[in-house]
LOLUMMI-372254 format. One record per residue: residue number from 1; x, y, z of N, C-alpha, C in turn. Coordinates in Angstrom, 3 decimals. Atoms other than C-alpha are relative to their C-alpha. Layout:
REM residues N
+------+----------+----------+----------+----------+----------+----------+----------+----------+----------+
: tiza :      n.x :      n.y :      n.z :     ca.x :     ca.y :     ca.z :      c.x :      c.y :      c.z :
+------+----------+----------+----------+----------+----------+----------+----------+----------+----------+
:  NUM :        X :        Y :        Z :        X :        Y :        Z :        X :        Y :        Z :
...
+------+----------+----------+----------+----------+----------+----------+----------+----------+----------+
//
This chain:
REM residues 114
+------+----------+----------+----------+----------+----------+----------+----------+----------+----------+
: tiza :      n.x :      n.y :      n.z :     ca.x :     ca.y :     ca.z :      c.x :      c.y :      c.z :
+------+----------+----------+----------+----------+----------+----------+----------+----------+----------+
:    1 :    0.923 :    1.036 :    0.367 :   97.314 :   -5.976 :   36.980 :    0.765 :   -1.104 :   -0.750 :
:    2 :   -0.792 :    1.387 :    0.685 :   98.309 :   -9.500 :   35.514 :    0.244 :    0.330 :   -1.558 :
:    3 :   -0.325 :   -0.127 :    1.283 :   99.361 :   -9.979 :   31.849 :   -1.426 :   -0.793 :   -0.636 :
:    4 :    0.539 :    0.325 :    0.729 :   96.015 :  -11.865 :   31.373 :   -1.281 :    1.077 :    0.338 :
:    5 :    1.056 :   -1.210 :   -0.291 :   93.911 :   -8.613 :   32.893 :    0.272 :    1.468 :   -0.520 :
:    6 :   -0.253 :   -1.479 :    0.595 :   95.326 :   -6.081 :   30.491 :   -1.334 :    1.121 :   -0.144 :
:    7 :    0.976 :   -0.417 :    0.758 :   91.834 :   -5.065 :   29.407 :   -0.630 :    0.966 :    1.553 :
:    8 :    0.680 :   -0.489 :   -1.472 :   90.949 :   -4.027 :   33.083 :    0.370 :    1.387 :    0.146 :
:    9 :   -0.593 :   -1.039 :   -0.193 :   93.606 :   -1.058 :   33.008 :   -0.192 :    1.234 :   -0.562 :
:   10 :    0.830 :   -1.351 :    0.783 :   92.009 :    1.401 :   30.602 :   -1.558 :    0.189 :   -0.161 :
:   11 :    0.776 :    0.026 :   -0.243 :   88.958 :    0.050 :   31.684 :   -1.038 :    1.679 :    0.841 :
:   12 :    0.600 :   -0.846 :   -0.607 :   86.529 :    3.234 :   32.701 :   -0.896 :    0.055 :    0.939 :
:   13 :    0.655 :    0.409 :   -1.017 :   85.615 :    2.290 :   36.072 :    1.599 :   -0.094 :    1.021 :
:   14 :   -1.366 :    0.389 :   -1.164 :   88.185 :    2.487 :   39.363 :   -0.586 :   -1.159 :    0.649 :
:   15 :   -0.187 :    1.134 :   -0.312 :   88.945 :   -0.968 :   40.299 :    1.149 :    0.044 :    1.023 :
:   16 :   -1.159 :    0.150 :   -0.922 :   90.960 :   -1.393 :   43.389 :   -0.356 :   -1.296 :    0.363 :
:   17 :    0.013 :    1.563 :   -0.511 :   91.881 :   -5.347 :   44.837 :    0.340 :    0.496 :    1.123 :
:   18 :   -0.587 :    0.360 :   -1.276 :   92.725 :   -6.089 :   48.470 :    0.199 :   -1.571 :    0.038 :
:   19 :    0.077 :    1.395 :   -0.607 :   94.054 :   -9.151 :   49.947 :   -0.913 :   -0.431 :    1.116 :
:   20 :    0.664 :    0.037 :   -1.302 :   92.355 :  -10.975 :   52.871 :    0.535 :    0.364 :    0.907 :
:   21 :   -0.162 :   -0.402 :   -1.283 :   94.395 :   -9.145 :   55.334 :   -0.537 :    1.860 :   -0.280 :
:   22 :    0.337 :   -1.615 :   -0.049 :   92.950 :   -5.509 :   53.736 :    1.214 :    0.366 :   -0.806 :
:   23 :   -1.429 :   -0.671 :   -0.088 :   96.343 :   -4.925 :   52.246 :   -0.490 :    0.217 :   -2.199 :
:   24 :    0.496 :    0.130 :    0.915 :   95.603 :   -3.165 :   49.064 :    0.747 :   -0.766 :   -1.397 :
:   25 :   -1.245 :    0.674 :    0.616 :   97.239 :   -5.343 :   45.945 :    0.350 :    0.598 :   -1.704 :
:   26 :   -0.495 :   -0.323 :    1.599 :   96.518 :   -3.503 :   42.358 :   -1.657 :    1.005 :    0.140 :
:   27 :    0.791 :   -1.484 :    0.760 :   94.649 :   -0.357 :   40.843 :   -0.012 :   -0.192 :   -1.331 :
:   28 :   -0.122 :   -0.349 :    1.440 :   93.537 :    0.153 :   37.705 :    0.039 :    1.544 :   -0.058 :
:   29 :   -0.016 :   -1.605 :    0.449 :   94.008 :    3.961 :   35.923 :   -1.015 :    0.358 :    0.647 :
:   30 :    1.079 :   -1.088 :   -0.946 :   90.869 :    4.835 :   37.198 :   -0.055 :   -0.110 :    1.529 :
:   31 :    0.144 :   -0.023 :   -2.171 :   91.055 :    4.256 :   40.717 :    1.431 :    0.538 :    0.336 :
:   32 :   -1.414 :   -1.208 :    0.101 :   95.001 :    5.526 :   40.576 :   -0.446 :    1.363 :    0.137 :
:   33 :    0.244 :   -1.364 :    0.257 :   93.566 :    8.746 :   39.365 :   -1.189 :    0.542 :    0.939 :
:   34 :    1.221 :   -0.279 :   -0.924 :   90.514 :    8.636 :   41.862 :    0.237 :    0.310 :    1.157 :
:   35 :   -0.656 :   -0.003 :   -1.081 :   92.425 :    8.299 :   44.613 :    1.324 :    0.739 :    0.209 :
:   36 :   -1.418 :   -0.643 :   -0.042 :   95.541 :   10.407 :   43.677 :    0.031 :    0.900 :    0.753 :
:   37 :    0.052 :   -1.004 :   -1.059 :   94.539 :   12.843 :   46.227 :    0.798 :   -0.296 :    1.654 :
:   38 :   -0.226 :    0.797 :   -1.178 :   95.359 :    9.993 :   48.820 :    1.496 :   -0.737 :    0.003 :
:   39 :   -1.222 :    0.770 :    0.288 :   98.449 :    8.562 :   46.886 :   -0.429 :   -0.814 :   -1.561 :
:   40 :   -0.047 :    1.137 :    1.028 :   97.083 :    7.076 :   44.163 :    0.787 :   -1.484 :   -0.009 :
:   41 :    0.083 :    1.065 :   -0.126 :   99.318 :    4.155 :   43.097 :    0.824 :   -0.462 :    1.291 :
:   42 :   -1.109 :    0.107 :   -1.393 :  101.543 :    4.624 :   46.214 :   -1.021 :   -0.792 :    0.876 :
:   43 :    0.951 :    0.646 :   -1.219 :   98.547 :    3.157 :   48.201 :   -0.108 :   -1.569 :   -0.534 :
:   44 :   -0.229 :    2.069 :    0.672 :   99.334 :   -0.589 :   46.283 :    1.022 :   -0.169 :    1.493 :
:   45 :   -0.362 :    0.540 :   -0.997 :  100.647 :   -2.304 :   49.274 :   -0.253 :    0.662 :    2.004 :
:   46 :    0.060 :   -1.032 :   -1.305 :   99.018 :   -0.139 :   52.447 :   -1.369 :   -0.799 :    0.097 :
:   47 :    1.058 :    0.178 :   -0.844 :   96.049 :   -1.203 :   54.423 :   -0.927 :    0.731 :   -0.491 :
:   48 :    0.950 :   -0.532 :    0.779 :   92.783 :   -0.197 :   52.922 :   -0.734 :    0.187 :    1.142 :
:   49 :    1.023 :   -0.681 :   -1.281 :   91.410 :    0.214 :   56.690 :    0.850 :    1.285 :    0.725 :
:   50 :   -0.586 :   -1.170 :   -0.493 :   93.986 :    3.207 :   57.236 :   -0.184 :    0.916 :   -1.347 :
:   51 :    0.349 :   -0.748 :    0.583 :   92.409 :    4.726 :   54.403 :   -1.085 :    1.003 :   -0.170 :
:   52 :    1.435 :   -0.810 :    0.075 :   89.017 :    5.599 :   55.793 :    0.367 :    0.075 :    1.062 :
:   53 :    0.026 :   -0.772 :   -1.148 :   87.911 :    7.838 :   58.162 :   -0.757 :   -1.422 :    1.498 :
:   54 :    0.412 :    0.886 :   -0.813 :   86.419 :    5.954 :   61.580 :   -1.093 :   -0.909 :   -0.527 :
:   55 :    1.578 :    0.716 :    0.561 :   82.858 :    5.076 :   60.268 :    0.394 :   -0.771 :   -1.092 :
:   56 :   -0.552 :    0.580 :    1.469 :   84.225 :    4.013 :   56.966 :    0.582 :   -1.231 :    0.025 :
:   57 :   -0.771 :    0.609 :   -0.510 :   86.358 :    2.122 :   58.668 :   -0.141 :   -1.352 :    0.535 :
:   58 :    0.599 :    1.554 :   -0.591 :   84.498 :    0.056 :   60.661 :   -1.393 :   -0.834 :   -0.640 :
:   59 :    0.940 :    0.345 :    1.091 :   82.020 :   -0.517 :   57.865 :    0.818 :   -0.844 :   -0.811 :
:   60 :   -1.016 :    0.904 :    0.886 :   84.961 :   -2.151 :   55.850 :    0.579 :   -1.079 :    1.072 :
:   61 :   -0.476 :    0.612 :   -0.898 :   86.312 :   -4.236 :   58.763 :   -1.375 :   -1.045 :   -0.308 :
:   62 :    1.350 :    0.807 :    0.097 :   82.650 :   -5.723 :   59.197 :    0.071 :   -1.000 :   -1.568 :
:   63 :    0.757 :    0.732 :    1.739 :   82.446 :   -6.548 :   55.336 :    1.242 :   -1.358 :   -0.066 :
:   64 :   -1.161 :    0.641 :   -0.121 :   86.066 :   -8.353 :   56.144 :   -0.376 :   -0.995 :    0.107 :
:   65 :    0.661 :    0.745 :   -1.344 :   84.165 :  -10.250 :   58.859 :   -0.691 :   -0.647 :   -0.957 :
:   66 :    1.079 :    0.621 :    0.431 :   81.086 :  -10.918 :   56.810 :    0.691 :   -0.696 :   -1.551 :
:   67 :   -0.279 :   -0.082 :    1.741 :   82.624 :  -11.148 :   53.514 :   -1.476 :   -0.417 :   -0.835 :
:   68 :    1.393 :   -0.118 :    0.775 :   79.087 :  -10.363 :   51.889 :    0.646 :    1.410 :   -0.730 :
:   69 :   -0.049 :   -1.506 :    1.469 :   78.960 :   -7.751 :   48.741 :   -0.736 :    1.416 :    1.003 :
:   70 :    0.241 :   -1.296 :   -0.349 :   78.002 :   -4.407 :   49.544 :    0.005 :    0.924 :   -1.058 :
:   71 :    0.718 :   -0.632 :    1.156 :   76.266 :   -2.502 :   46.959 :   -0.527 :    1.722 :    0.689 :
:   72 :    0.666 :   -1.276 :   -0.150 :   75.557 :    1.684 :   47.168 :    0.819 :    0.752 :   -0.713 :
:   73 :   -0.614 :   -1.136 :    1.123 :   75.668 :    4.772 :   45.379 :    0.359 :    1.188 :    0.850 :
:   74 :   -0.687 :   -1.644 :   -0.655 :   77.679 :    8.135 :   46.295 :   -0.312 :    1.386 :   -1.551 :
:   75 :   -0.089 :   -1.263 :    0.969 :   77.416 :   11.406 :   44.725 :    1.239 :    0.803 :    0.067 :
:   76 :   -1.370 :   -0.527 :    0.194 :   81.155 :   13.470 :   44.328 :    0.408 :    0.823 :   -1.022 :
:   77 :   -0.521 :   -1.294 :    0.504 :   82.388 :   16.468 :   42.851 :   -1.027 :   -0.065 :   -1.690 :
:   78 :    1.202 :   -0.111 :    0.467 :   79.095 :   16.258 :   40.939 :   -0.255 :   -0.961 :   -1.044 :
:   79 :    0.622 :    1.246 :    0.307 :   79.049 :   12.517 :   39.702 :   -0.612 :   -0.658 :    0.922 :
:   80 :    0.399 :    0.978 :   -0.612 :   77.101 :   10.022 :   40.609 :    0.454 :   -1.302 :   -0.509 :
:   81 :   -0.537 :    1.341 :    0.454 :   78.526 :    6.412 :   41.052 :   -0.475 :   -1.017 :    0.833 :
:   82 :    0.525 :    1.279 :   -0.977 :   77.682 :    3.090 :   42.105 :    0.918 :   -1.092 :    0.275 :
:   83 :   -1.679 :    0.692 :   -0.394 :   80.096 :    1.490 :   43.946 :   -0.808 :   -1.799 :    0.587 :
:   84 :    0.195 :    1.638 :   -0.479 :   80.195 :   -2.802 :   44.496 :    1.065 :   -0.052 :    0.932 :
:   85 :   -0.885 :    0.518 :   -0.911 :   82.268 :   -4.119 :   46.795 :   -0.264 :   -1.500 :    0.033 :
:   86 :    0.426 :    1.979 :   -0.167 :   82.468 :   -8.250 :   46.472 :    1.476 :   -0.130 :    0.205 :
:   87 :   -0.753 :    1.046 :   -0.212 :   84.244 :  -10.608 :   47.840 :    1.147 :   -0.722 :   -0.822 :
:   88 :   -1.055 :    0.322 :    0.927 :   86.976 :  -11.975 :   45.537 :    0.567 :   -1.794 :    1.161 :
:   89 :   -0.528 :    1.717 :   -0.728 :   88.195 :  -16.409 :   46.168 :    0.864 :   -0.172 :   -0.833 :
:   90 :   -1.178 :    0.793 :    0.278 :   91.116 :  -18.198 :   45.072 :   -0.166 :   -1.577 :    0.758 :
:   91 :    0.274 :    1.281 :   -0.372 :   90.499 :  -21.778 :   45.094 :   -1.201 :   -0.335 :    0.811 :
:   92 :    0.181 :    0.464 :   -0.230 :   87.759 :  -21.534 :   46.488 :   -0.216 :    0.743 :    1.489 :
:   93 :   -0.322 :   -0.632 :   -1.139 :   89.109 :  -19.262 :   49.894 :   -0.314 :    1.168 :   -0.079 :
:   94 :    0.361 :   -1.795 :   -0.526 :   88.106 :  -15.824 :   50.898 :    2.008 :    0.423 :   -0.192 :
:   95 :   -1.039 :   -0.073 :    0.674 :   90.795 :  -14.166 :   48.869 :    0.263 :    1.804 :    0.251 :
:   96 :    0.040 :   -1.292 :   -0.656 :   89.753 :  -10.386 :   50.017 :   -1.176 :    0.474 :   -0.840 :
:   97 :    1.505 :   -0.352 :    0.308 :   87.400 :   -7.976 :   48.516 :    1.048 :    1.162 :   -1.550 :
:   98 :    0.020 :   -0.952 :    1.299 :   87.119 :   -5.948 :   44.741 :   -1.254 :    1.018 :    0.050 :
:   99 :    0.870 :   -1.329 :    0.579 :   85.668 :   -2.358 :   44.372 :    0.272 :    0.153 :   -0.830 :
:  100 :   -0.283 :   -1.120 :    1.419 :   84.603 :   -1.314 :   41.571 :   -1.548 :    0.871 :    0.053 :
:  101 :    0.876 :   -1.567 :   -0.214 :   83.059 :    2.252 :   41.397 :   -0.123 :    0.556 :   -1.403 :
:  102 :    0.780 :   -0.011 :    1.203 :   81.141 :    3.002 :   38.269 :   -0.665 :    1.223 :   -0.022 :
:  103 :    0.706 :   -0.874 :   -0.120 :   80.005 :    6.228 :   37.324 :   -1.002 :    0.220 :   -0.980 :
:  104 :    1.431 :    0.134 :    0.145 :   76.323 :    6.471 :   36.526 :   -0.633 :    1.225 :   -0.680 :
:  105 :    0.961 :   -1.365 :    0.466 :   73.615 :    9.334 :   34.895 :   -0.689 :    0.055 :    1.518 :
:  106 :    1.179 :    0.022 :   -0.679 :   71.483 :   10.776 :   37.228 :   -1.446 :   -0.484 :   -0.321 :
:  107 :    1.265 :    0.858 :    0.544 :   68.578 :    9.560 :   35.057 :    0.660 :   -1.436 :   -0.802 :
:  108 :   -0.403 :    1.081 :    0.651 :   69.165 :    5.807 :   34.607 :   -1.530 :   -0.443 :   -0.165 :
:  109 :    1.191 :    0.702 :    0.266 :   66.821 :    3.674 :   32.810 :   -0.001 :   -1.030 :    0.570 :
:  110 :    0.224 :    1.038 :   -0.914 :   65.189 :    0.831 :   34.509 :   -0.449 :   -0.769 :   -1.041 :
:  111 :    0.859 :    0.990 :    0.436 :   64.141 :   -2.401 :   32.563 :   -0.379 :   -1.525 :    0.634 :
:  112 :   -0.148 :    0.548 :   -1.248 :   62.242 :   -4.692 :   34.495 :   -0.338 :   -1.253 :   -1.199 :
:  113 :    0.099 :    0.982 :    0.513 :   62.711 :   -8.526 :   32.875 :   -0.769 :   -1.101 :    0.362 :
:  114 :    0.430 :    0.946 :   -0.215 :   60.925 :  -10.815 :   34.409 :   -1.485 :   -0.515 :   -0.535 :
+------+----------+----------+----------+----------+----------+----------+----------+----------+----------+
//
C-alpha cells in the first residue's frame, strides 16, 4: 500500500486492488491472510480472473465489462461477511475494481433514517 494509505494495512477488513486489466496490485494483512491458502501476498501481480473457479469467473469478467459495484454477503468457516466490490478511477478513468470483505454479526441492527 502507498506511504499515504498506511492506515489501510492493519485495517480489519481484506482489501485487495486490481488494475483495469484484472492484474491484482496490493493487499492489505487481511486479505494476505484470507487468501493465504491461495498465495496470499504472492498473488500481488497475478490475474484476479485465474483466481476463481468458472462461475466466479465469469461473474468478475462481466463486472470488468460493466464496471458497476457489486454488493453481497457470503458465509465461511462460520463468518459471515459482506463483500463490496467498486470500481476504483484515476483521473477520472476506469482504474479497475476494490474488494473489500467485511466481516459482519449474524444479528445486525438495522436503522432506517429517512
Amino acid at each position: 500500500m502507498s506511504d499515504h494509505g498506511f492506515w489501510v494495512e492493519e485495517l480489519p477488513v481484506a482489501i485487495t486492488v486490481t488494475d483495469v486489466a484484472g492484474i491484482i496490485v496490493a493487499m492489505n494483512a487481511r486479505s494476505r491472510e484470507t487468501f493465504a491458502e491461495d498465495g496470499g501476498g504472492a498473488l500481488i501481480g497475478r490475474s484476479v480472473f485465474d483466481c476463481h473457479p468458472e462461475a466466479a469467473r465469469t461473474k468478475t469478467m462481466a463486472l470488468f465489462e460493466g464496471r458497476q459495484p457489486n454488493h453481497y454477503t457470503i458465509r465461511k468457516g462460520g463468518q459471515t461477511k459482506i463483500i463490496h466490490q467498486l470500481p476504483w478511477y484515476r483521473e477520472g478513468r476506469f482504474a479497475g475494481f476494490v474488494e473489500i470483505s467485511i466481516p459482519i454479526p449474524d444479528e445486525l441492527p438495522h436503522f432506517d433514517r429517512d
